[in-house]
N, C-alpha and C positions, 0 to 999 in steps of 0.2 A: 900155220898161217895165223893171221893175226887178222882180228874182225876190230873196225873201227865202227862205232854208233853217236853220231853228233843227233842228239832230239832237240829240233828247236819246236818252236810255237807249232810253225808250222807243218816240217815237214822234220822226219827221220830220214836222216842220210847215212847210208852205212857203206865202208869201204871193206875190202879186203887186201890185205900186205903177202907177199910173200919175201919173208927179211924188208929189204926197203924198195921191193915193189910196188905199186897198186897196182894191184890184178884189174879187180872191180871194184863198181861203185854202181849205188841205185838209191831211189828214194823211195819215201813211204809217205803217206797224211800222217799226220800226228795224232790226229782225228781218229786212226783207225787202232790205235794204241788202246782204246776203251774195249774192246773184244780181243782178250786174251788168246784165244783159242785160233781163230781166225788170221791175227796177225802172225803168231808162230807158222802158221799152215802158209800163207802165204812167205815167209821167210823162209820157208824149206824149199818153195815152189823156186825163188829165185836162187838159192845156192844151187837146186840142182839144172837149173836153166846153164850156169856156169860150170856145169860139171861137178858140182863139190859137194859136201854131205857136212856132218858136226862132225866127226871124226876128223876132218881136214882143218880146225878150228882148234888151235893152240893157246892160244890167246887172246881174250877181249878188253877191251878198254872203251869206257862209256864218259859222255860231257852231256848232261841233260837240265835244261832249265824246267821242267816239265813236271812237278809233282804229280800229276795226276795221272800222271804216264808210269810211277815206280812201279804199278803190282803188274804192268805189262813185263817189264825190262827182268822183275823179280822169276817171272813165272818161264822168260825164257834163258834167265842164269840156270835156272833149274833144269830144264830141257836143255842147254847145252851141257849142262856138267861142268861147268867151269869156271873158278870165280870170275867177276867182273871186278877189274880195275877202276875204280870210276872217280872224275879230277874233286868230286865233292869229298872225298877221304882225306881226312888228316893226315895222315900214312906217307900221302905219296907224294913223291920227290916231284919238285918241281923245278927247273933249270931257268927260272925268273922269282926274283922279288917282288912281291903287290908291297909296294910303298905307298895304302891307301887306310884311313882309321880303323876300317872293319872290312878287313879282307872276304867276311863271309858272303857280303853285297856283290862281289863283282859276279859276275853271271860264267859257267863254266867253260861256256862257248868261246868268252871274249878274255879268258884267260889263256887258252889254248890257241886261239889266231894271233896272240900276243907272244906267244913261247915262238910259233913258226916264222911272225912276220919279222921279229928280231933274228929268228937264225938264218933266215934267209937274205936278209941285207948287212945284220953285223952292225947295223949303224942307226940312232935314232929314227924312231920309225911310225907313222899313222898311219893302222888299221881301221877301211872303212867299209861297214858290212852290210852290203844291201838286203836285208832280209824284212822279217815281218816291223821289225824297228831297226832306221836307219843308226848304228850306232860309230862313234869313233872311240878308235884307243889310241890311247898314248902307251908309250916306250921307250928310254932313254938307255942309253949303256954310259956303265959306270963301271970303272975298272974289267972292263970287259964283261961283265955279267948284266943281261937285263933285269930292268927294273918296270914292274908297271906302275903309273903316275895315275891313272885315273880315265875318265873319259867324257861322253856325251850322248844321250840317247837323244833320237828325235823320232816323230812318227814315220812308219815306214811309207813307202811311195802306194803299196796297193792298198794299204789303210788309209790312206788321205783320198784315194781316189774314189775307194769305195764309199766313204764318207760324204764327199761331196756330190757322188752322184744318187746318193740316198735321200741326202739332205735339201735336191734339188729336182725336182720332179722333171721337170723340161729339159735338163742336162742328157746329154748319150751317156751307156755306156761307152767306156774305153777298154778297147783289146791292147793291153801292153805290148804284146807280141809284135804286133802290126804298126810299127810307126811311119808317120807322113817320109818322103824320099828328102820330101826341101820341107826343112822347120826355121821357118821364121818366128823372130820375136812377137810381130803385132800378128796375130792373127786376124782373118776376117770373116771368118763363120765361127760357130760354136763350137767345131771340133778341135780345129785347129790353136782356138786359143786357149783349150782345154790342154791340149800338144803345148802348147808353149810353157805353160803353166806348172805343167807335170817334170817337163824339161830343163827348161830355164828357171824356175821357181826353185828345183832341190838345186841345179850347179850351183845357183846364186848363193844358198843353203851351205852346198858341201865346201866352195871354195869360200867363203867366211869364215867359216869355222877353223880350217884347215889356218888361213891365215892368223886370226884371231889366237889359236892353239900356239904357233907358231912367236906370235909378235908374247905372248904372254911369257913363253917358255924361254924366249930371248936364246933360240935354237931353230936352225934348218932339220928337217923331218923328210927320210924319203915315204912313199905314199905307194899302197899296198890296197886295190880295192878287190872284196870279194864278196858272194852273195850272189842271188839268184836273178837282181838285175841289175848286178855292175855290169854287163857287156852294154845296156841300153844306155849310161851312161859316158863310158869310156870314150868314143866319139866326141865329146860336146866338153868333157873338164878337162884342160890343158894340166892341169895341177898332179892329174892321175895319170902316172905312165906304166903303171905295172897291174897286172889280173891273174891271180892267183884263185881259181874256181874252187878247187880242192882243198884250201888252204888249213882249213880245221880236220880235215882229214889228218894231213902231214905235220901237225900238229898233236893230235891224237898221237900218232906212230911216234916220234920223235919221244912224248914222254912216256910212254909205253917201252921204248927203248933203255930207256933211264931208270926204269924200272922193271927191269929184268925178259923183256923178249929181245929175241936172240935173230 
């Protein structure tokens, strides 16, 4: 089986494949990556919630933006026993061109939802990832091979929120989770035009940019969102028709596949 590890800022996502299954998938704090000890223990607890043990673990492959997380990831190559693939090596095959000055910039994550979101539509393509930074990728095919173009980070939706209600003493907190049923543009209390805000402020956000991408690259783009709160978005941008949750999972696997799992 094949153990997939995407470490972003915030959280560790880890899959498991069996061939081109996803068995499972769970997450971690990223946070919790400082106690080496602890987060293997806990990673044994979930494999064996699943049934599964390190023996049942063939092969890994790891995408970490995360320095500070290496001597976690180091300590549990070690504890598994098996190298880790990871998309930071020069080594490894990658089934996309970065046509960008310094390839070593692009972040590991937004290489690898760029590998999936082209194999998956075949056809120029904008990756939008709601994570701890809102970011977009571009992607064009060229002779049939993708190519990455570059992209855009913006702040992500729970950094801005957290921001401003830090920044604003009288402000509520907002529960992401819990949105109004009817969101209107003009709000008339504090919550709600805080809703409006959080909502209409990124679509306005995401569909400029997209268009902008778009009008510059003098090319139609299909639209690919994933991250932990495209679903709160997906309702509200016309522009987004596809939701790919997994998506750097299946990305992971894909060049893991390319590189020798079977």
């Amino acid at each position: 089986m094949l153990l997939a590890i995407d470490c972003g800022n915030t959280h560790v996502v880890f899959g498991i494949f069996n061939h081109s299954d996803l068995r499972h998938s769970w997450r971690a704090q990223t946070s919790d990556t400082i106690d080496k000890e602890r987060f293997l223990s806990s990673f044994l607890k979930q494999l064996a919630h699943f049934g599964l043990s390190l023996p049942d673990i063939t092969d890994v492959i790891i995408a970490s933006v995360v320095i500070e997380a290496t001597h976690c990831f180091d300590y549990l190559e070690h504890s598994i026993a098996i190298p880790f693939r990871s998309i930071a090596n020069p080594s490894i095959i990658l089934p996309i061109d970065i046509d960008v000055p310094d390839p070593s910039q692009v972040g590991a994550d937004r290489i690898v939802n760029a590998v999936a979101g082209s194999s998956l539509t075949q056809s120029d393509v904008i990756i939008v990832d709601f994570g701890t930074a809102t970011t977009f990728d571009v992607v064009k095919m060229s002779a049939g091979r993708a190519v990455y173009k570059g992209g855009i980070i913006a702040p992500g939706v729970n950094l801005s929120v957290e921001a401003l209600s830090n920044a604003a003493s009288k402000l509520p907190d907002i529960n992401l989770n819990v949105r109004p049923e009817h969101l209107k543009v003009i709000g008339t209390n504090t919550q709600d035009a805080m809703w409006s805000g959080i909502i209409w402020g990124y679509v306005g956000l995401i569909e400029g940019i997209i268009h902008k991408i778009r009008d510059e690259s003098k090319s139609d783009f299909e639209i690919i969102a994933t991250g932990g709160l495209a679903s709160l978005y997906l309702p509200y941008c016309e522009l987004i028709k596809q939701q790919e949750p997994d998506l750097t999972l299946v990305g992971l696997h894909q060049i893991a596949k390319i590189n020798g799992y079977k």
